[in-house]
C-alpha positions as CSV (number, residue, x, y, z in Angstrom):
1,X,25.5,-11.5,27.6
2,X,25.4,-15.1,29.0
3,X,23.4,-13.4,31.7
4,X,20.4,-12.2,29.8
5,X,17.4,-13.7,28.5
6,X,17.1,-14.2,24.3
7,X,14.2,-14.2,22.2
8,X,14.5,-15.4,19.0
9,X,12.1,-15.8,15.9
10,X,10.3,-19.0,15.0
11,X,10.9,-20.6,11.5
12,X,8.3,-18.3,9.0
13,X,8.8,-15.5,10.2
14,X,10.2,-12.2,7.9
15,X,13.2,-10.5,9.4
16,X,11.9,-7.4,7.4
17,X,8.5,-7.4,9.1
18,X,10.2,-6.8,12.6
19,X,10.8,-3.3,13.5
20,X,14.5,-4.6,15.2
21,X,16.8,-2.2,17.8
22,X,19.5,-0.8,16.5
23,X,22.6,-3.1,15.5
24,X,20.2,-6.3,15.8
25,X,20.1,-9.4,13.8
26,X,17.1,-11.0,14.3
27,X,17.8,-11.7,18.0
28,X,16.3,-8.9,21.0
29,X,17.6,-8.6,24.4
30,X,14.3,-8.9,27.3
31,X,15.2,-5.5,28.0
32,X,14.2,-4.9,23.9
33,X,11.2,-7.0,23.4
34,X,7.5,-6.0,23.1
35,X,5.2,-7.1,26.1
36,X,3.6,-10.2,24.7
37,X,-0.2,-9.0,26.0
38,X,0.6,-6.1,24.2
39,X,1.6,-7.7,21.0
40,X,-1.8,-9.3,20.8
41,X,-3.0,-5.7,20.8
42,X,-1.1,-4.6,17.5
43,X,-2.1,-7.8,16.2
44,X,0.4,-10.6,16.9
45,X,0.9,-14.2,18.1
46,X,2.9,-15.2,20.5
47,X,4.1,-18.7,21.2
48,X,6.4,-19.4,24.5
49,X,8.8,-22.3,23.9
50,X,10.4,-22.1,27.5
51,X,10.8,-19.7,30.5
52,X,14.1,-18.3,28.7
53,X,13.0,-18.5,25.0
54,X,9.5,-17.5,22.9
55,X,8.8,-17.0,19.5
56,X,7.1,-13.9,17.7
57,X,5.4,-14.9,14.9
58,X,4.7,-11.4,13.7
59,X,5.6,-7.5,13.6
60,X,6.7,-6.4,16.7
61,X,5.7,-3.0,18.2
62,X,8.3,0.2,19.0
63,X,5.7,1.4,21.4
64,X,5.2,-1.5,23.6
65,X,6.4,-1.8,27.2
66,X,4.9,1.3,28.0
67,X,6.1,3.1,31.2
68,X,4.3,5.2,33.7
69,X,7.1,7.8,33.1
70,X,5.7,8.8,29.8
71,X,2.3,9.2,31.0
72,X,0.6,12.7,30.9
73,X,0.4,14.3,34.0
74,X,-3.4,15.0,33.1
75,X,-4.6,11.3,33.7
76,X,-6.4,10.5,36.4
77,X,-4.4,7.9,38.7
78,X,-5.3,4.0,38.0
79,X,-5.1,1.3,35.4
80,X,-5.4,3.4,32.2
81,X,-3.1,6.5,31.0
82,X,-2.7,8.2,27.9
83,X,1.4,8.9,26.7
84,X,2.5,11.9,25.0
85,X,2.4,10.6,21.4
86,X,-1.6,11.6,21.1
87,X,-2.1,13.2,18.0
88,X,-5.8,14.6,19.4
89,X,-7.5,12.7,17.1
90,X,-10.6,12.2,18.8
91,X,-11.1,8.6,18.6
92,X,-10.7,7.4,21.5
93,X,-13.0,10.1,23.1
94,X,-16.2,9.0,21.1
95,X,-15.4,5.6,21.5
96,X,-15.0,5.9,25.0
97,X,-16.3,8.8,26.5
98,X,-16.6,8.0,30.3
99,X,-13.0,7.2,30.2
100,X,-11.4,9.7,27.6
101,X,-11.6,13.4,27.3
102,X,-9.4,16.1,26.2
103,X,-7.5,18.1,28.0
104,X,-5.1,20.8,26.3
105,X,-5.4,19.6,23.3
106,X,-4.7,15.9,23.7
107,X,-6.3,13.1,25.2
108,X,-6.1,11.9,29.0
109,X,-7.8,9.7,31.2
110,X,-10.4,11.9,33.0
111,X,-12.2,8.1,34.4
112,X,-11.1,4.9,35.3
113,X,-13.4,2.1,34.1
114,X,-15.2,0.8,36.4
115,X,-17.9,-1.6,34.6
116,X,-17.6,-3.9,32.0
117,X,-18.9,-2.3,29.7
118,X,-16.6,1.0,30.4
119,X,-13.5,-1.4,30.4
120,X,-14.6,-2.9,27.3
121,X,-14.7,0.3,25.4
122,X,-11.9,1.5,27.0
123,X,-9.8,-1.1,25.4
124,X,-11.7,-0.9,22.1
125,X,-10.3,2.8,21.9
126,X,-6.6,1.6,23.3
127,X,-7.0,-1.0,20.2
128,X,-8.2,1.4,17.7
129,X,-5.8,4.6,18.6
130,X,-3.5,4.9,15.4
131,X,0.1,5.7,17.4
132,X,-0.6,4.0,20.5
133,X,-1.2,6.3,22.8
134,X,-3.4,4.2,25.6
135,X,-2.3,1.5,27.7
136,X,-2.4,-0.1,30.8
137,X,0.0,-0.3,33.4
138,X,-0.5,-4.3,33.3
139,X,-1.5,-6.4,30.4
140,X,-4.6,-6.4,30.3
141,X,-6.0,-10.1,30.4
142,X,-8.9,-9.9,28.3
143,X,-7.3,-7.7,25.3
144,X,-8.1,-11.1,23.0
145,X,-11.7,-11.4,23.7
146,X,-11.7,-7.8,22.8
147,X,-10.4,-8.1,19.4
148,X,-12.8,-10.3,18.7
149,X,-15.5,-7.7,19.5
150,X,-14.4,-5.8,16.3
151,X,-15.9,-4.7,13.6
152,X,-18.1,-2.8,15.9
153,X,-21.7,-2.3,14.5
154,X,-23.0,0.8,14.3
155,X,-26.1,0.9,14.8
156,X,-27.7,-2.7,14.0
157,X,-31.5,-1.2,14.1
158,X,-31.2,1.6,11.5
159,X,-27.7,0.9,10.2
160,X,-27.5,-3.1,9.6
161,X,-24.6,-4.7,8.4
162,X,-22.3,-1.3,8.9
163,X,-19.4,-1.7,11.2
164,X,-16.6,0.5,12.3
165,X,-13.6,-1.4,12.1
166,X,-11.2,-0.2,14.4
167,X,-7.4,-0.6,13.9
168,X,-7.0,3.4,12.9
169,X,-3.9,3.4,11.3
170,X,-1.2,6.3,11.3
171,X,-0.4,6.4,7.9
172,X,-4.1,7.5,7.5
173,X,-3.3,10.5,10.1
174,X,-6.0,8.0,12.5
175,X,-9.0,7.9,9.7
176,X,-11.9,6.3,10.6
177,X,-12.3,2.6,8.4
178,X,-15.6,1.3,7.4
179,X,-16.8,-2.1,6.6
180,X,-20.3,-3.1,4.4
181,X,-21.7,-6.0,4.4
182,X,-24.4,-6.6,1.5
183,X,-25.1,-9.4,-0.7
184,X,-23.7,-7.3,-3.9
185,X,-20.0,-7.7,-2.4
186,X,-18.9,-6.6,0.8
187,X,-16.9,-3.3,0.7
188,X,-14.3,-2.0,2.9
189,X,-14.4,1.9,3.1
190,X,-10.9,3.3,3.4
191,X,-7.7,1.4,4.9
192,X,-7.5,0.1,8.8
193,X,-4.4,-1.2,10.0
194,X,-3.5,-4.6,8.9
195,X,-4.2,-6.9,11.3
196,X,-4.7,-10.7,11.4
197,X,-7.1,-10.6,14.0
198,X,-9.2,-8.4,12.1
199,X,-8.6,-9.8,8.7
200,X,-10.1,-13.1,10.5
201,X,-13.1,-11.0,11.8
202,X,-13.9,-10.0,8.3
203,X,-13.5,-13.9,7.2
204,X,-16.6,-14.6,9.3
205,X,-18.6,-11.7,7.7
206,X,-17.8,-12.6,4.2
207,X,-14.3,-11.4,3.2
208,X,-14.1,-8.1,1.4
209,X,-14.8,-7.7,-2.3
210,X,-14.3,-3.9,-2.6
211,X,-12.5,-1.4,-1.0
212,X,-13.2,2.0,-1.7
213,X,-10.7,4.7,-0.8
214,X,-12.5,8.2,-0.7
215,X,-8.5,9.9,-1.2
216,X,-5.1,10.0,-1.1
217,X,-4.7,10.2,2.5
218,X,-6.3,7.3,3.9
219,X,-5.1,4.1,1.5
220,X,-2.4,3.4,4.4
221,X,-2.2,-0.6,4.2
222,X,-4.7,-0.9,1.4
223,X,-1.9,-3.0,-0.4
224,X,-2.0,-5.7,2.4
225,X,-5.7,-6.2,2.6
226,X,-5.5,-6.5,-1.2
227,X,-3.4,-9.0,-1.3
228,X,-5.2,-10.7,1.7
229,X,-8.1,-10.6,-0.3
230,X,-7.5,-9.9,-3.9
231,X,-10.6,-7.1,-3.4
232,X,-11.1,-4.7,-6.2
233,X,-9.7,-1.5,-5.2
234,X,-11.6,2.0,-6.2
235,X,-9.8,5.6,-6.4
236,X,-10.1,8.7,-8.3
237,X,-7.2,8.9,-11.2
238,X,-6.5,12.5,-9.8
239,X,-5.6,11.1,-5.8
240,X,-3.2,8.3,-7.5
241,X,0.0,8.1,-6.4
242,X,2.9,5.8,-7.1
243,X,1.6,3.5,-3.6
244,X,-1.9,3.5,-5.4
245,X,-1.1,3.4,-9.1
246,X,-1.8,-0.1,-9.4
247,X,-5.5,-0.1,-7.7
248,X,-8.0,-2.1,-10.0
249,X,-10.6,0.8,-10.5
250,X,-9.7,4.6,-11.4
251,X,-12.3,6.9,-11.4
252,X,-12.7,9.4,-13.9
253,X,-14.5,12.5,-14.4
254,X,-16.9,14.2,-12.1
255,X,-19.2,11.3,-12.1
256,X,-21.4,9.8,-10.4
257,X,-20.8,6.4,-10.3
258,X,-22.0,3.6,-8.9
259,X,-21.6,-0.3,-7.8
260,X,-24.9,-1.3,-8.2
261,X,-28.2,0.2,-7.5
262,X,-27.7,0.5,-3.7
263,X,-24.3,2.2,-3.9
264,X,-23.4,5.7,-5.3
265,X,-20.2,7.0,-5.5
266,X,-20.5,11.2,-5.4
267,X,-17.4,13.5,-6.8
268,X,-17.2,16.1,-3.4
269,X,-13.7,17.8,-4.4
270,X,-12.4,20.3,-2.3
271,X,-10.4,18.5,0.6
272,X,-8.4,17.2,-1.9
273,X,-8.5,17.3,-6.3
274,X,-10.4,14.1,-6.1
275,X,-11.9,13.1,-3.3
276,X,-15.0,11.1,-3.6
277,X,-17.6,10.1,-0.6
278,X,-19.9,7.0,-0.9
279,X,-23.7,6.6,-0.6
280,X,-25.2,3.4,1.1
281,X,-28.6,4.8,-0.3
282,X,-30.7,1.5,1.2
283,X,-29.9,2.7,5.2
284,X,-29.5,6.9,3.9
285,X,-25.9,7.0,4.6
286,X,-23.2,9.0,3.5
287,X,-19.7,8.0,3.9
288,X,-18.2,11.1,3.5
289,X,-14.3,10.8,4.2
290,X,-12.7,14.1,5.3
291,X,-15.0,16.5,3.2
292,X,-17.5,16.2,6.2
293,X,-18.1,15.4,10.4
294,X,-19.8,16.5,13.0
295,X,-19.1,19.0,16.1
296,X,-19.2,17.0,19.1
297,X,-22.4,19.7,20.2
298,X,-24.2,18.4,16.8
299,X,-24.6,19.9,13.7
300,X,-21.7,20.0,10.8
301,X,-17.9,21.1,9.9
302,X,-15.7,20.6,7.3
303,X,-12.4,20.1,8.8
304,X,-11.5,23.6,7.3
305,X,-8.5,23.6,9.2
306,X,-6.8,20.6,7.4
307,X,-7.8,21.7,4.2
308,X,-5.1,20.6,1.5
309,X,-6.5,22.0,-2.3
310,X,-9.4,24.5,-2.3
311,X,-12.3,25.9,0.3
312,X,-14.2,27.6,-2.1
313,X,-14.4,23.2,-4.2
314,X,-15.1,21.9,-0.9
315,X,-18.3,24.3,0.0
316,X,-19.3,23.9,-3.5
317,X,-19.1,20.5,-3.3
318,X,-21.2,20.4,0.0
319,X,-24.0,22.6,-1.9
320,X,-24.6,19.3,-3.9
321,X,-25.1,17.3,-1.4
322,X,-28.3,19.1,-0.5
323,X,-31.1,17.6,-3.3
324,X,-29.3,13.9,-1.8
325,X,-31.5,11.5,0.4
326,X,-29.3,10.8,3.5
327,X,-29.5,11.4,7.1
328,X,-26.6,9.4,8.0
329,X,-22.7,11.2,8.0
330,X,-20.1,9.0,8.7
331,X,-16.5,10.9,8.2
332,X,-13.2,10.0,8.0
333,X,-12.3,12.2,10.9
334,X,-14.6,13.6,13.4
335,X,-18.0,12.3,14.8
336,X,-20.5,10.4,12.9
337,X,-23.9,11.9,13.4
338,X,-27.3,10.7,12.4
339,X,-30.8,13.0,11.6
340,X,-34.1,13.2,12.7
341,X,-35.0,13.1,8.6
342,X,-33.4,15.1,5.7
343,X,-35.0,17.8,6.5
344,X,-33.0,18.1,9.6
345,X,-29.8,17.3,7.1
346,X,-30.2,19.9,4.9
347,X,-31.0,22.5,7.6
348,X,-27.4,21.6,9.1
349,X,-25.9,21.6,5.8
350,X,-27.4,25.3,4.7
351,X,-25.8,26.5,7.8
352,X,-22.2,24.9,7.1
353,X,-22.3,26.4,3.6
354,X,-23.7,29.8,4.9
355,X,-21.3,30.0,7.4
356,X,-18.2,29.4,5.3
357,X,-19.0,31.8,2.8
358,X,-19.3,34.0,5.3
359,X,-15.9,33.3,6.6
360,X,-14.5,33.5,2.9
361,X,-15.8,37.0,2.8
362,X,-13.0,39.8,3.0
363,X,-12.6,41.1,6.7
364,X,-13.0,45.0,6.9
């Protein structure tokens, strides 16, 4: 022991907010401690006191350290590499799409970076993948100035003040968080990962006054960005669960609702009891959670596959979202998509419907 390096916590610190080896108490061996580059990326700060001692002033990270030995064999040789852990959700491969693709059925590294602008998204993606499935074999250098990139806008012509947050957490199963920002109180759409580097982001844009959680799968650290900003929380009384019993607004009913005259909130059951999609009806968007996304070759799906209370609710519920003025679709999971007009919408949403009642249809 008088051999090895300690690391010990500074004063302020929570012993319960450290995920700690086995059999420690409050003090971690080198060979135990995160990379300090990559506790920035999950959202720390680190402070060294000396060569042999360094305090961390937050939650450190099981999956730091990573090792080329857990890399899969798919990844093209270089800086970046995908581990085993990916859980195929996507993310990473719309967010960075000259560096990320899938191959059997999980993500690899089919590109190194090689502009800034690759590298940039590249990170953004390492940063925003819910179980930390990307790294680099060295700390990456610039990982801070990348934090500060997020939230991402959308699209700042035809989609201003929208921003993809990054920070996809795993207790949402990697959901895709939203943030607003409008003069009638900004609104967070479903739950990112808590992170203090984002929470400071959102300072600069306002703060969050809402945060609207479209079901019972994605609320993951809506508890911690509630009590970071005492924001009024929204969910329908059917998704409730003992986590979410205390959220300031239960919906009721089959609505609609709304929070003003811009926003909308529309009852589209079927991927859950009570799940509930918002309508940013200024900019034509629909934030749909997990009742709909696109295919990566365009058009429309409804994550049939991970379908948890009834298919027959959920094509119902897509029925009424013809007659609604959006061209906008920005899921949960899946790819966003954007359309010529509604027109174009409805056309794509006809054929969704058509096509699963066709596939509820008895098979001769």
């Amino acid at each position: 022991m008088a051999m090895m390096e300690l690391y010990t916590l500074s004063a302020g610190v929570k012993h319960s907010d450290v995920q700690w080896p086995a059999a420690s108490s409050g003090i971690l061996l080198r060979s135990q401690l995160v990379n300090l580059e990559y506790a920035c990326r999950v959202g720390l700060k680190c402070n060294y006191k000396s060569r042999r001692s360094l305090a961390v002033c937050a939650a450190a990270s099981s999956t730091a350290c990573p090792s080329l030995k857990f890399a899969r064999p798919e990844n093209v040789p270089g800086e970046f590499f995908v581990d085993h852990n990916c859980i195929d959700c996507d993310a990473c491969r719309w967010m960075s799409p000259k560096t990320f693709n899938r191959v059997g059925e999980q993500s690899a590294v089919y590109h190194q970076p090689i502009t800034e602008e690759e590298r940039r998204a590249a990170l953004q993606a390492l940063l925003s993948c819910p179980v930390s499935a990307i790294h680099t074999q060295e700390s990456p250098a610039d990982i801070l100035q990348v934090q500060a990139t997020f939230p991402l806008p959308i699209n700042e012509e035809s989609l201003p003040g929208v921003y993809h947050c990054g920070y996809h957490s795993k207790k949402a199963f990697g959901a895709v968080p939203y943030f607003i920002r409008r003069s009638g109180g900004n609104i967070l759409i479903d739950s990112p990962r808590y992170t203090e580097q984002l929470a400071r982001q959102l300072d600069k844009l306002g703060g969050v006054q809402y945060m609207f959680l479209s079901h019972r799968d994605d609320v993951a650290d809506h508890a911690r960005w509630h009590k970071r900003y005492h924001c009024t929380r929204i969910l329908h009384t059917i998704e409730l669960q003992p986590t979410t019993a205390d959220v300031e607004i239960k919906l009721e009913g089959t609505g609609p609702w709304d929070l003003g005259p811009e926003i909308d909130l529309i009852f589209t059951p079927g991927h859950t009891e009570g799940c509930v999609s918002l309508l940013y009806k200024p900019f034509k968007a629909l934030f749909a959670g997990d009742h709909l996304a696109a295919h990566r070759e365009g058009g429309l799906h409804n994550l049939r596959d991970y379908n948890w209370y009834s298919v027959r609710m959920q094509i119902d519920s897509t029925r009424l979202l013809l007659p609604l003025d959006f061209v906008w679709v920005l899921p949960g999971h899946g790819r966003r998509i954007k359309f010529t007009d509604v027109d174009a919408k409805n056309t794509a949403l006809q054929k969704l419907i058509d096509e699963e009642e066709e596939a509820l249809q008895p098979q001769h």
